[in-house]
C-alpha positions in Angstrom: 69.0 164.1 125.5 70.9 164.4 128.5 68.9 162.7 132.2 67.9 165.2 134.9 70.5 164.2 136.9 73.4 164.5 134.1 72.0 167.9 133.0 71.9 169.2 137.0 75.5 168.2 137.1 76.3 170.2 134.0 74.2 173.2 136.0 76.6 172.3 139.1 79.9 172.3 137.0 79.1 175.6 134.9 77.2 177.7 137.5 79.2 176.4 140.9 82.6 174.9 140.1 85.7 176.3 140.4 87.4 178.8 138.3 89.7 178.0 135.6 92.9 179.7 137.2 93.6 182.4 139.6 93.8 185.4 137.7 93.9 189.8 138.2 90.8 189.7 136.5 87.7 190.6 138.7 85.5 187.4 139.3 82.1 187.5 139.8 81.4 186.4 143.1 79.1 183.0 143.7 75.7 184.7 144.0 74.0 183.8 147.6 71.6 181.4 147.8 72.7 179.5 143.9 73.7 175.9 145.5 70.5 175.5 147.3 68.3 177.4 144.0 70.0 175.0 142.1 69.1 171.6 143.7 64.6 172.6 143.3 65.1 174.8 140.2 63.0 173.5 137.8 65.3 172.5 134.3 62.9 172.3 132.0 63.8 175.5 130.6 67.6 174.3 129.7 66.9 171.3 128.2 66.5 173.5 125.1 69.9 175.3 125.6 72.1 175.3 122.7 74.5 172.6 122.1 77.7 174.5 120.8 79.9 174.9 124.2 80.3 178.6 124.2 76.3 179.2 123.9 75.3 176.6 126.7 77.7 177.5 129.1 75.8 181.5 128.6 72.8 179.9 128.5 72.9 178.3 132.0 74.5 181.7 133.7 71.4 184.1 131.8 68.6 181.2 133.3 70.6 181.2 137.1 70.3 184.8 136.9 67.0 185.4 135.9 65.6 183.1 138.5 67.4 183.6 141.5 65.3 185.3 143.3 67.5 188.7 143.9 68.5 189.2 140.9 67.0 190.2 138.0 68.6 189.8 133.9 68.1 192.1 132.3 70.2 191.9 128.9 72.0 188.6 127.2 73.8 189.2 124.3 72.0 192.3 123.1 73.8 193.7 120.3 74.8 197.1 120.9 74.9 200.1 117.6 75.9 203.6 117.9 75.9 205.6 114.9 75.0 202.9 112.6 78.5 201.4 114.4 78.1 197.8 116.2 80.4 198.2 119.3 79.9 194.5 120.6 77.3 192.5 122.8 78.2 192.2 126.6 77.2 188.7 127.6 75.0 189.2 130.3 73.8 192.7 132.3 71.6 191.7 135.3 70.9 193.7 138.6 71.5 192.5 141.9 70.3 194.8 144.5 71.6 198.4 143.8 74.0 197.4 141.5 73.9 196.7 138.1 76.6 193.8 136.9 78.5 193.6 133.6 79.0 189.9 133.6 81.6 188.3 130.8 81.7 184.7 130.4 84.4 181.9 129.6 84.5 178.2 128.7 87.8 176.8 128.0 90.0 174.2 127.4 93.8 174.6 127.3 96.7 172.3 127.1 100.3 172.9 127.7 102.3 172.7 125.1 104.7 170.0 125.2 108.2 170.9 125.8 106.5 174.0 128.0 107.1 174.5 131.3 103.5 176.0 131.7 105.0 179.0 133.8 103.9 181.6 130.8 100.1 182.1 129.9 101.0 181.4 125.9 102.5 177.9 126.8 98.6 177.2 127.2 96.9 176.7 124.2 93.5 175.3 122.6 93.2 171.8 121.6 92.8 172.4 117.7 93.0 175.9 116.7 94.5 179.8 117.5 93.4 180.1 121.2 95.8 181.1 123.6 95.2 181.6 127.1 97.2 184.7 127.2 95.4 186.2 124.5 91.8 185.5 125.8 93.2 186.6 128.9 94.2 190.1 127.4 90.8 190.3 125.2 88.6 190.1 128.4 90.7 192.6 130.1 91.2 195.2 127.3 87.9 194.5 125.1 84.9 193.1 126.7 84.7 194.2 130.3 85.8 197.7 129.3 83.2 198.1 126.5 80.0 199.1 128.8 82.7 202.2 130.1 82.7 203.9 126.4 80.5 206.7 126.4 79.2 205.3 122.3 78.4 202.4 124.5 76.7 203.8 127.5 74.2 205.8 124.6 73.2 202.6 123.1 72.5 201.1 126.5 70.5 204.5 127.4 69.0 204.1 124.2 67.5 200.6 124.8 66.5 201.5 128.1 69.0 199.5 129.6 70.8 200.9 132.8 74.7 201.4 132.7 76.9 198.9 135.1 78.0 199.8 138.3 80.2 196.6 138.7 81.6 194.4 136.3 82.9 190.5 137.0 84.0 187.8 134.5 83.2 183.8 135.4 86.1 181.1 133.7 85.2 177.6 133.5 87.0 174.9 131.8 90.4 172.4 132.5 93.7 173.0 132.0 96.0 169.6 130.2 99.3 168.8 131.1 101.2 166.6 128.8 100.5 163.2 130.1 104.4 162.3 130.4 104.9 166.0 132.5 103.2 167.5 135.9 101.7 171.5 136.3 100.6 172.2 139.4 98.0 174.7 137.5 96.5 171.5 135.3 93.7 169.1 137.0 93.9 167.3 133.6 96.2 165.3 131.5 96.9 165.3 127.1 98.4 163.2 124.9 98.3 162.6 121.4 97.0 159.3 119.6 99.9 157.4 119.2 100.6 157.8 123.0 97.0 156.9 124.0 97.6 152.7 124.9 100.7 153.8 127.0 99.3 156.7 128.8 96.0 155.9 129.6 94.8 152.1 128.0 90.7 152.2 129.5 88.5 155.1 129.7 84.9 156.7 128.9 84.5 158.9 126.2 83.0 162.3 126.7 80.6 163.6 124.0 80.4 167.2 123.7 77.5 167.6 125.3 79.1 165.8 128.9 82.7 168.4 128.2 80.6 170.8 130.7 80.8 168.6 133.8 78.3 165.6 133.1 79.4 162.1 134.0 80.1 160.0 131.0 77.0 158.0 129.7 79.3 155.4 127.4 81.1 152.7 128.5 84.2 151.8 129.5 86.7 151.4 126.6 90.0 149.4 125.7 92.8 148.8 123.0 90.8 148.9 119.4 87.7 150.4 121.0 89.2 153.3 122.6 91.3 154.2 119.6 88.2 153.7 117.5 86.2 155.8 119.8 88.6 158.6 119.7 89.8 158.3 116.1 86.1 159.5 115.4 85.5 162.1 117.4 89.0 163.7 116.0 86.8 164.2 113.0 85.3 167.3 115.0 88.9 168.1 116.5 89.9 167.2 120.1 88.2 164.4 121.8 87.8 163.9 125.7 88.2 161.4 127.8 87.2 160.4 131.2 89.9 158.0 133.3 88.6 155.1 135.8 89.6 157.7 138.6 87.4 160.6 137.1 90.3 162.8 136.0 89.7 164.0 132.6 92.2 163.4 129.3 92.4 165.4 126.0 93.4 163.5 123.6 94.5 165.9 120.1 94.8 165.0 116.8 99.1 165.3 115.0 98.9 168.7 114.0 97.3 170.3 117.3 99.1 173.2 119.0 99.9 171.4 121.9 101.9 169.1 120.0 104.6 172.1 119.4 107.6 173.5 121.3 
């Protein structure tokens, strides 16, 4: 179980840090008064939050937003049916004054295919399966924030009682990777794959799944057979992270990741 202070952290990195890119997409802006809510909220409630990254990083957004005090949630996940017809399930509807906000939410980690320049959204892609950044990109901006403007979906939100949006804003965390041996101006991170890992970066901390949403690495510092150990394990899940001496955080992928194509 994750310390109060590495769990606040997490809090900090999913509810306050910065967005994954610059996009057209409309951001949610930083709700007033979250950094200082934050610090005295009590976390008692989270410590229950669900492990799987996708489900936590929601998590944390639906508790911020149902206990700041101006704003009120008022819907995570609900399932939406017209017409014995499931439509979808926005991730969060909550009020915030007069408004009422569609919120869509994102936690992602992309790599830049080596030989990429990293100039086109598709050179950025997950760290052991399909994802693409374009793609998500596109999915956010022609599925999920326009699904609360179809009228089927309006009646099912009418139907529950729930209000229909008046604004709509989509929050992306995560890291983008650049291969270790090539600089993006986009990437805070750096990749590599196994074989590379003594050359590019010999010491580091591992990051456990729960600590890929912005906690400081528990472990200890590890070298040579260690590291390789470490990491040879957690490719057994897929990807595993890694946190450098100087903080900066490493992906390191398994032979037949995507980011190991042209």
């Amino acid at each position: 179980m994750l310390t109060d202070a590495a769990l606040r952290a997490e809090l900090r990195w999913c509810l306050l840090g910065p967005a994954l890119l610059s996009t057209d997409l409309p951001l949610l802006p930083r709700p007033a008064g979250l950094p200082a809510w934050l610090e005295h909220a009590d976390l008692t409630p989270q410590r229950g939050a669900p492990s799987r990254l996708g489900r936590r990083f929601e998590s944390h957004w639906a508790w911020a937003l149902g206990g700041l005090p101006d704003w009120t949630l008022l819907a995570h996940e609900q399932q939406l049916r017209h017409d014995k017809i499931t439509l979808g399930a926005p991730d969060i509807l909550a009020r915030h004054g007069a408004d009422v906000w569609h919120i869509e939410l994102a936690v992602k980690f992309y790599l830049c295919q080596r030989g990429a320049s990293g100039a086109a959204l598709s050179h950025w892609v997950g760290p052991a399966g399909p994802d693409r950044l374009d793609r998500k990109l596109d999915r956010l901006r022609t599925h999920q924030l326009p699904l609360l403007e179809r009228p089927a979906a309006r009646a099912a939100l009418r139907a529950l009682g729930l209000p229909c949006p008046t604004q709509r804003g989509v929050v992306l965390r995560g890291v983008l990777f650049a291969h270790w041996q090539r600089d993006h101006p986009r990437a805070t991170g750096r990749w590599c794959g196994l074989d590379d890992l003594h050359a590019a970066l010999p010491c580091a901390r591992l990051l456990h799944r729960r600590e890929w949403l912005g906690a400081s690495p528990a472990g200890p510092l590890l070298s040579g057979a260690d590291l390789r150990d470490a990491v040879t394990a957690e490719h057994q899940r897929g990807a595993a992270q890694l946190c450098a001496p100087s903080g900066q955080r490493w992906m390191i992928v398994p032979a037949d990741s995507p980011a190991q194509g042209t």
